[in-house]
VEXGU-51357 format. One record per residue: residue in one letter; chain; z, y, x of N, C-alpha, C, CB in turn. Coordinates in Angstrom, 3 decimals, decimal comma. Glycine has a CB too. Example, Ala and Ser with C-alpha at 12.3 -4.5 7.8 and 13.67 -1.06 7.14 Angstrom:
REC type mol      nzz      nyy      nxx     cazz     cayy     caxx      czz      cyy      cxx     cbzz     cbyy     cbxx
REC    A   A    7,800   -5,690   13,190    7,800   -4,500   12,300    7,800   -3,300   13,200    9,046   -4,473   11,308
REC    S   A    7,080   -2,250   12,850    7,140   -1,060   13,670    7,870    0,030   12,900    5,725   -0,598   14,084
***
This chain:
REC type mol      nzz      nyy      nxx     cazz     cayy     caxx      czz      cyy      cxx     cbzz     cbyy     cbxx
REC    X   A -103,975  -82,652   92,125 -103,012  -83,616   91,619 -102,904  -84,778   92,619 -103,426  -84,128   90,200
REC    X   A -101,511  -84,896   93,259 -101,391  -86,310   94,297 -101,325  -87,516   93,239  -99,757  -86,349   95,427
REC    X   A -101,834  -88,500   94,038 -101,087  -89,704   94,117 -100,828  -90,703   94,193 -100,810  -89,869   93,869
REC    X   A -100,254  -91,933   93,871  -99,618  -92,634   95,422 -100,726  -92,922   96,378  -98,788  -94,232   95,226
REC    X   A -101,688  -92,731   96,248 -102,170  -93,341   97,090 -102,637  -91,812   98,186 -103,331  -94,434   96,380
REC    X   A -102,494  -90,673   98,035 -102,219  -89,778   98,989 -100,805  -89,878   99,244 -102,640  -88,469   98,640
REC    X   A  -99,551  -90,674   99,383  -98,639  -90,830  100,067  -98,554  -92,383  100,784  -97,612  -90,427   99,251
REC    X   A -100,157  -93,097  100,557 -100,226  -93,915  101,656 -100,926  -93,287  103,329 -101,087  -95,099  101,017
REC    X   A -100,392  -92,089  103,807 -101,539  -92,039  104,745 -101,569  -93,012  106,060 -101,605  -90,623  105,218
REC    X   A -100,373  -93,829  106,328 -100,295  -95,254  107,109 -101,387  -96,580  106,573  -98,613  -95,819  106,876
REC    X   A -101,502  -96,473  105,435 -102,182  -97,789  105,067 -103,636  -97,791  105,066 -101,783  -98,224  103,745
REC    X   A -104,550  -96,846  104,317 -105,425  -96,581  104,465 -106,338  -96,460  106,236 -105,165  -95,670  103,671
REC    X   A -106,906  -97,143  106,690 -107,481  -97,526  108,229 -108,818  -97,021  108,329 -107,560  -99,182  108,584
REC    X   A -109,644  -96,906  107,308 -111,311  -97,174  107,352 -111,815  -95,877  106,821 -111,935  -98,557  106,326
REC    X   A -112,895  -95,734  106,750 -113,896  -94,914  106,051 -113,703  -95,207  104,580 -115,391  -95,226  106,528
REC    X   A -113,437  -94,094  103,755 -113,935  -94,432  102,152 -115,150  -95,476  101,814 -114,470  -93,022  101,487
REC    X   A -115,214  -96,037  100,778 -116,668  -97,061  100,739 -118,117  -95,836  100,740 -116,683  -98,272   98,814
REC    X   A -118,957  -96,493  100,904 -119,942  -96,251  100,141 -120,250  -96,303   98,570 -120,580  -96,850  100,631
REC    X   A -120,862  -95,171   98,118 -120,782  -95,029   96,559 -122,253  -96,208   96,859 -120,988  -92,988   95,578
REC    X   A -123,256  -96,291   97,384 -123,868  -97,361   97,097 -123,169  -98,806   97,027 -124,791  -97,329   97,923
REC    X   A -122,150  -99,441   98,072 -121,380 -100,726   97,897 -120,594 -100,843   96,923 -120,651 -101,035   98,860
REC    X   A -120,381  -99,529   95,996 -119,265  -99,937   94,665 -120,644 -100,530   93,831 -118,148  -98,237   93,646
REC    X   A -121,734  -99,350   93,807 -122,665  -99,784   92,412 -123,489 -101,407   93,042 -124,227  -98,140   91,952
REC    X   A -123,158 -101,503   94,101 -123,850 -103,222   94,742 -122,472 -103,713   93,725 -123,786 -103,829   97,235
REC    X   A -121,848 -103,994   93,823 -120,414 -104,973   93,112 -120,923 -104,763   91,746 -118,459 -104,290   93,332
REC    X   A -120,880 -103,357   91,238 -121,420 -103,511   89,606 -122,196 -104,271   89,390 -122,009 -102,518   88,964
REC    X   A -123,480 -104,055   89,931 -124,834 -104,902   89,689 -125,225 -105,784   89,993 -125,665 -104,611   89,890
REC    X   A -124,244 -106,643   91,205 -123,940 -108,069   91,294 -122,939 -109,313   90,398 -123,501 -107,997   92,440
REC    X   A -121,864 -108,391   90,250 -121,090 -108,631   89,491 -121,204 -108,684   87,625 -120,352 -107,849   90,028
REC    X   A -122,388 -107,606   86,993 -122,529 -107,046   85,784 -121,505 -106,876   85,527 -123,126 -107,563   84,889
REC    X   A -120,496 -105,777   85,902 -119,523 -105,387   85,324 -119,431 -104,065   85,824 -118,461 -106,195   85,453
REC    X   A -118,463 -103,341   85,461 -118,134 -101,869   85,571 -116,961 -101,956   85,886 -118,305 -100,971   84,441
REC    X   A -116,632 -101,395   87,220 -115,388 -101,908   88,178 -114,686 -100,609   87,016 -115,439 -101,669   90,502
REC    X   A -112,813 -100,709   87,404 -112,416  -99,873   86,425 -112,488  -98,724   87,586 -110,931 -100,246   85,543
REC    X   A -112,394  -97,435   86,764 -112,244  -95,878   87,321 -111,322  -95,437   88,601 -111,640  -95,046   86,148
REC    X   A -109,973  -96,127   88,223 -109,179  -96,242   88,933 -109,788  -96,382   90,693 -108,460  -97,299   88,280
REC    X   A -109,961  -97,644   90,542 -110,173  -98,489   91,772 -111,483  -97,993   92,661 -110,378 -100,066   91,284
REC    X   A -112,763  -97,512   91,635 -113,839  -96,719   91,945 -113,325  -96,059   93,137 -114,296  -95,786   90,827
REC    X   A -112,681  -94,887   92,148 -112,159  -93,442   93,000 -111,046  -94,252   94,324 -110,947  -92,033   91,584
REC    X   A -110,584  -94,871   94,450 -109,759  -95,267   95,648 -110,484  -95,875   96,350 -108,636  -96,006   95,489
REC    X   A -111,576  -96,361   96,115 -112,908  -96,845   97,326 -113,691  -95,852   97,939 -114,116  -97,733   96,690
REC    X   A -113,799  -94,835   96,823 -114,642  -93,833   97,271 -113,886  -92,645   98,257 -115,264  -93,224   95,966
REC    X   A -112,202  -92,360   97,882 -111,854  -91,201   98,007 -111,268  -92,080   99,517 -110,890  -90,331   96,687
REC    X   A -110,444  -93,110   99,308 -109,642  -94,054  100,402 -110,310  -94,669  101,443 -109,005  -95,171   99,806
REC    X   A -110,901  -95,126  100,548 -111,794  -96,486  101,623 -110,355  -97,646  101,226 -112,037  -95,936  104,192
REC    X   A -110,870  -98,686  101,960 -110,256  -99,972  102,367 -108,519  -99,512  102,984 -111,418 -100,760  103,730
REC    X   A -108,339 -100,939  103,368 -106,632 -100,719  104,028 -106,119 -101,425  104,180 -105,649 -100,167  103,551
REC    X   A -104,977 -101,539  105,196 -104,256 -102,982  105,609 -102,796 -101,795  105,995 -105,246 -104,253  107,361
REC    X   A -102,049 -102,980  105,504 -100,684 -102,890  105,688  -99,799 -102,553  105,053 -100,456 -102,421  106,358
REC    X   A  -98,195 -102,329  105,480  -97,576 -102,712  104,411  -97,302 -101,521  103,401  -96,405 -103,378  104,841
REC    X   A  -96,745 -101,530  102,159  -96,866 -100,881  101,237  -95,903 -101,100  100,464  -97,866 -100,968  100,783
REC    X   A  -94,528 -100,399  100,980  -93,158 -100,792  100,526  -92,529 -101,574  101,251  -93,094 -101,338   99,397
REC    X   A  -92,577 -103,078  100,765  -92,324 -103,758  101,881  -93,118 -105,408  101,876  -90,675 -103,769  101,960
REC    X   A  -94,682 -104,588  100,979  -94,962 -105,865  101,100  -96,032 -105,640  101,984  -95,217 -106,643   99,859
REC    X   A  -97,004 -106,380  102,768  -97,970 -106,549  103,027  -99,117 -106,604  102,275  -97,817 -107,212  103,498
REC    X   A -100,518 -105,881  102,575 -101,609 -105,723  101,585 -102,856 -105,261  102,687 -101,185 -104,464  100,246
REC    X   A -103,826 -106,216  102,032 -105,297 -105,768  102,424 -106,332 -105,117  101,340 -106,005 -107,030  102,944
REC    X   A -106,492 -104,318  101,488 -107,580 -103,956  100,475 -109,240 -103,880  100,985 -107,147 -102,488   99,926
REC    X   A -110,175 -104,821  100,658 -110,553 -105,101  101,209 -112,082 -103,734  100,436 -110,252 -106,660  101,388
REC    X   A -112,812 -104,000  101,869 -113,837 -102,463  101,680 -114,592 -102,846  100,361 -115,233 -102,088  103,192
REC    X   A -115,498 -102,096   99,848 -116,183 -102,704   98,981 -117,640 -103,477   99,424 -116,331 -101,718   98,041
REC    X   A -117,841 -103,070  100,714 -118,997 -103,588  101,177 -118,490 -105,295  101,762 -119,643 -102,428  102,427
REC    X   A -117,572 -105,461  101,577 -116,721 -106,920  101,956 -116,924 -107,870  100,578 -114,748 -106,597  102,275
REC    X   A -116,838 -107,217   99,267 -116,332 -107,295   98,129 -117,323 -109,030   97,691 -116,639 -105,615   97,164
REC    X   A -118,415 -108,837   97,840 -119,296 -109,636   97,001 -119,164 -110,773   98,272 -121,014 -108,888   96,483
REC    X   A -119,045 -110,623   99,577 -118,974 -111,852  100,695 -117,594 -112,562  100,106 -118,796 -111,242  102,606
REC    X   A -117,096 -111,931  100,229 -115,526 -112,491  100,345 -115,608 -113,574   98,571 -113,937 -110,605  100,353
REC    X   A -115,882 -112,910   98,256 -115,764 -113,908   96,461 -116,776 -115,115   96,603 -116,494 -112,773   94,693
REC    X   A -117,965 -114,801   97,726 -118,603 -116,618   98,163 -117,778 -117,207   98,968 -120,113 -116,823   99,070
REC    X   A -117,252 -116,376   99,450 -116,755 -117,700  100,609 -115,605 -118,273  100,071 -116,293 -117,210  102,279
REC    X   A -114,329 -117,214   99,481 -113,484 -117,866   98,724 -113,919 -118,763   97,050 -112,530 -116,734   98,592
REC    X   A -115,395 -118,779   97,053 -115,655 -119,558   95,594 -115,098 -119,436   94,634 -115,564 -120,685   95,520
REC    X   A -114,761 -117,702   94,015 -114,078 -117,594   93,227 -114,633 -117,869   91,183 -113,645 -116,315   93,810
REC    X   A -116,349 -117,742   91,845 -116,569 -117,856   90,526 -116,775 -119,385   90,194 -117,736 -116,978   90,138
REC    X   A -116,370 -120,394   90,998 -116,460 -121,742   90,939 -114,890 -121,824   90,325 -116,881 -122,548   92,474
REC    X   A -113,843 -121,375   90,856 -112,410 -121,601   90,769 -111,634 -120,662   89,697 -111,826 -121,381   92,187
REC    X   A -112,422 -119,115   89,543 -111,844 -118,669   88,678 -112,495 -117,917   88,392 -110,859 -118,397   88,763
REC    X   A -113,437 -118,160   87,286 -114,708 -117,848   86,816 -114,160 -116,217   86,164 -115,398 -119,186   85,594
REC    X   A -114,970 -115,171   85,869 -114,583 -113,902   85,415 -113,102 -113,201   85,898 -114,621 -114,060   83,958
REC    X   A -113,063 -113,501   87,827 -112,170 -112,403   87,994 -112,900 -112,101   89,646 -110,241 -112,874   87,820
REC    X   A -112,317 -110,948   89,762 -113,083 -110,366   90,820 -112,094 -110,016   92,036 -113,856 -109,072   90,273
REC    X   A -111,805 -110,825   93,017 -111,013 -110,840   94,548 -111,194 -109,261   95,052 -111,879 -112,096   95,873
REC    X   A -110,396 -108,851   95,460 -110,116 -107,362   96,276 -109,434 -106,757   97,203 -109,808 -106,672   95,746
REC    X   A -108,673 -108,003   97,227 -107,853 -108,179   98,627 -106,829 -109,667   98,964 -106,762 -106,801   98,635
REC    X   A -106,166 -109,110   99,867 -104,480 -110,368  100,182 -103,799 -109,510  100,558 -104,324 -111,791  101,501
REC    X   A -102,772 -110,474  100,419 -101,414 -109,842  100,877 -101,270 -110,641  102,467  -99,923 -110,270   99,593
REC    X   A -102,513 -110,987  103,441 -102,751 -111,654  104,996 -102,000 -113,350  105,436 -101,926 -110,376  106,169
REC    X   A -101,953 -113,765  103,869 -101,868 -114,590  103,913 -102,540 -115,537  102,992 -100,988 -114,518  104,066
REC    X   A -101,445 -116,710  102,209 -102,248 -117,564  101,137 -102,450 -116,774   99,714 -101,394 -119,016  100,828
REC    X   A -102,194 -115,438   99,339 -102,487 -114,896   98,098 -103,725 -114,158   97,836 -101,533 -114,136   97,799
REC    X   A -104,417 -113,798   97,062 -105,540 -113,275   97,063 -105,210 -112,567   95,883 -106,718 -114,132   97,138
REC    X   A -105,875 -110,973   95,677 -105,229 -110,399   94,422 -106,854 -109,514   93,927 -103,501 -109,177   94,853
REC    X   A -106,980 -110,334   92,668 -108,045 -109,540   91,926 -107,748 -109,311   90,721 -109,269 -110,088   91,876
REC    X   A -108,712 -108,669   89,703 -108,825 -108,300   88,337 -109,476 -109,709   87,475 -109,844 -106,867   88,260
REC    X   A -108,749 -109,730   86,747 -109,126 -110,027   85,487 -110,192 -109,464   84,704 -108,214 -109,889   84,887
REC    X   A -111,248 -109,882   84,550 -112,504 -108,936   84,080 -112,519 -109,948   82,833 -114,174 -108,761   85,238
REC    X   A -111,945 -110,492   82,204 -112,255 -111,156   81,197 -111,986 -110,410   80,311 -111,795 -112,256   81,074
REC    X   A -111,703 -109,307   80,255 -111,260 -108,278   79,157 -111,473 -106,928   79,067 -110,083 -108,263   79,058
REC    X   A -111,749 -106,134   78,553 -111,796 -104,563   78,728 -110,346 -103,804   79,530 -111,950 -103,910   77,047
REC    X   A -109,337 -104,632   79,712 -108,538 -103,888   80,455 -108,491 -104,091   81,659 -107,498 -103,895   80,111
REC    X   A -108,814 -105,447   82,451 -109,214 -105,441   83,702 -107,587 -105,552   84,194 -110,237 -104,078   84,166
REC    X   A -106,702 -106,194   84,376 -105,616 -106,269   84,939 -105,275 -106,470   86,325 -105,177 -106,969   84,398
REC    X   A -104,542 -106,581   87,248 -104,367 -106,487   88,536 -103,613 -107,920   88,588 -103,597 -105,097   89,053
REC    X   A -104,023 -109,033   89,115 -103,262 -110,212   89,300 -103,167 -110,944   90,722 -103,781 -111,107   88,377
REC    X   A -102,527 -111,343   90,592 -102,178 -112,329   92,235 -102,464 -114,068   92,017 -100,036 -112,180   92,768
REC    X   A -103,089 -114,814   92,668 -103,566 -116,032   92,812 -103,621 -116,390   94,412 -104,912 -116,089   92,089
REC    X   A -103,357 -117,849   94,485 -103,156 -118,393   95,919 -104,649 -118,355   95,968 -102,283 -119,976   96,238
REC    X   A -105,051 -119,015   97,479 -106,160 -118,971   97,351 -106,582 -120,192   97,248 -106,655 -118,322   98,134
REC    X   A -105,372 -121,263   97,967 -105,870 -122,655   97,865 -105,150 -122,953   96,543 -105,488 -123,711   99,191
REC    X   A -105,969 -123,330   95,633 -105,304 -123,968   93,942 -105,637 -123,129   92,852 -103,516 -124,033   93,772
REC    X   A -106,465 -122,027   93,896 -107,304 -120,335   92,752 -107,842 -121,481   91,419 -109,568 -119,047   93,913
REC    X   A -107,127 -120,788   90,157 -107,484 -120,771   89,322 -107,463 -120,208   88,442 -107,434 -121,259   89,206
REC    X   A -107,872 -119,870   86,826 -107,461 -119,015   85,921 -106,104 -119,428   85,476 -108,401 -118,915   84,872
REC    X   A -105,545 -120,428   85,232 -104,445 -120,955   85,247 -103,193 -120,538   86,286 -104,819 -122,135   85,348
REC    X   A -103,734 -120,136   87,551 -102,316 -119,620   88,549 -102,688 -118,490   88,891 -101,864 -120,436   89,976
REC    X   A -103,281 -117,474   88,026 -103,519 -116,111   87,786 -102,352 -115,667   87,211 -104,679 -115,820   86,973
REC    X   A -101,400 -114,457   88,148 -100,038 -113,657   87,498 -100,523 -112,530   87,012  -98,801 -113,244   88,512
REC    X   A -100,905 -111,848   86,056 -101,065 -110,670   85,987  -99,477 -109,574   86,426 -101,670 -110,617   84,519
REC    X   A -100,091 -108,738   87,608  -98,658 -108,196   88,135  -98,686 -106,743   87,993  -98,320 -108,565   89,734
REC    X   A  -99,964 -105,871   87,364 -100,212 -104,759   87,109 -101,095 -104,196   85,940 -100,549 -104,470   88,087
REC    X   A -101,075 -103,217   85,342 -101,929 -102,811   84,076 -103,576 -102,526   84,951 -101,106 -101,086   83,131
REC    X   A -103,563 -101,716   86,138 -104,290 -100,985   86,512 -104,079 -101,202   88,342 -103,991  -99,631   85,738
REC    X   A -105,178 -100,645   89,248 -104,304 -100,578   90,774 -103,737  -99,548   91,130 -105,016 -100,775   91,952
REC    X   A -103,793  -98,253   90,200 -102,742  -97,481   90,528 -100,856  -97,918   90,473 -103,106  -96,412   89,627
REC    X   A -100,766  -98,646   88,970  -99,616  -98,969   88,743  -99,334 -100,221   89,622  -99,447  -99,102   87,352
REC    X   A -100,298 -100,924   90,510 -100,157 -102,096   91,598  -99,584 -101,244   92,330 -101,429 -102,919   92,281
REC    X   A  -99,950 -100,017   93,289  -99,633  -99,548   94,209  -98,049  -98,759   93,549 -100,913  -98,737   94,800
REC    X   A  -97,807  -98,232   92,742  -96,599  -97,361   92,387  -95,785  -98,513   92,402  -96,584  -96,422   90,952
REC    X   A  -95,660  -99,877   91,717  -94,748 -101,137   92,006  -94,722 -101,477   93,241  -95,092 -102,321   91,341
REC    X   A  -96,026 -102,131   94,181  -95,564 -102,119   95,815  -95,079 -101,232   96,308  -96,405 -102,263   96,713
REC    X   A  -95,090  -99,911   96,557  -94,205  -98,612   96,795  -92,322  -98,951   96,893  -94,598  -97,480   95,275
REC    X   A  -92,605  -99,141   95,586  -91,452  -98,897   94,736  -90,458 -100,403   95,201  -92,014  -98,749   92,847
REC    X   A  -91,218 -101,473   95,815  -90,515 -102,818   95,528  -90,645 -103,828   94,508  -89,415 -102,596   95,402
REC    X   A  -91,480 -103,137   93,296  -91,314 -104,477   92,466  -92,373 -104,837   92,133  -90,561 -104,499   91,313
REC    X   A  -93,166 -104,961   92,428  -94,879 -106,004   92,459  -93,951 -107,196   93,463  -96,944 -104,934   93,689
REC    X   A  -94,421 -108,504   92,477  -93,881 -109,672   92,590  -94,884 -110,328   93,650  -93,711 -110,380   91,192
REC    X   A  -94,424 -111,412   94,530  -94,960 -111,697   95,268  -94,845 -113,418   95,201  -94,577 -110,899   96,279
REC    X   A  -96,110 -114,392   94,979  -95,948 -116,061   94,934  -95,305 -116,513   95,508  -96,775 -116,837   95,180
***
């Protein structure tokens, strides 16, 4: 069964993650990344570039837990978890404040739970909207 993300073969750059750097994020994080995103670390790996016509980093998972100190996300936006940019001022993580885990976009300077968009159910349906054109952009 394809999909979209076996019709990114331009975007995808890196090695799949390590199944040890997803369960480091679980057990740093105490959370249970969703299924989705698992399998696209494991099967994909990481990735840069554009994706429709937007620009996107997906950042490795062994990046995952650096990148959320340095951007101070649990100071600025306590219970969500950073996973990439779009290579500029946006930063796009999940919403873990909930069992559904949503796909949202936040600047990075003014990151808060407050300028959190939720722009996807899941990161499959992130990637089928960037594809497609309509994942909204700040």
């Amino acid at each position: 069964m394809n999909t979209v993300f076996d019709t990114l073969s331009d975007f995808f750059v890196g090695r799949p993650s390590s199944a040890s750097a997803v369960d480091e994020i679980e057990r740093q994080e105490s959370l249970p990344l969703p299924e989705d995103y698992k399998r696209l670390l494991l099967v994909h790996g990481p990735g840069e570039g554009f994706v429709g016509e937007q620009y996107f980093i997906l950042w490795d998972a062994s990046e995952i837990i650096q990148f959320n100190k340095e951007y101070e996300s649990k100071k600025y936006a306590p219970d969500f978890l950073l996973i990439g940019s779009n290579g500029g001022g946006e930063g796009f993580a999940y919403d873990c404040r909930g069992k559904d885990k949503p796909v949202v976009i936040m600047p990075f300077i003014g990151m808060s739970v407050k300028t959190a968009v939720k722009i996807a159910e899941n990161i499959t349906v992130f990637f089928e909207k960037m594809k497609s054109g309509h994942a909204p952009i700040l």
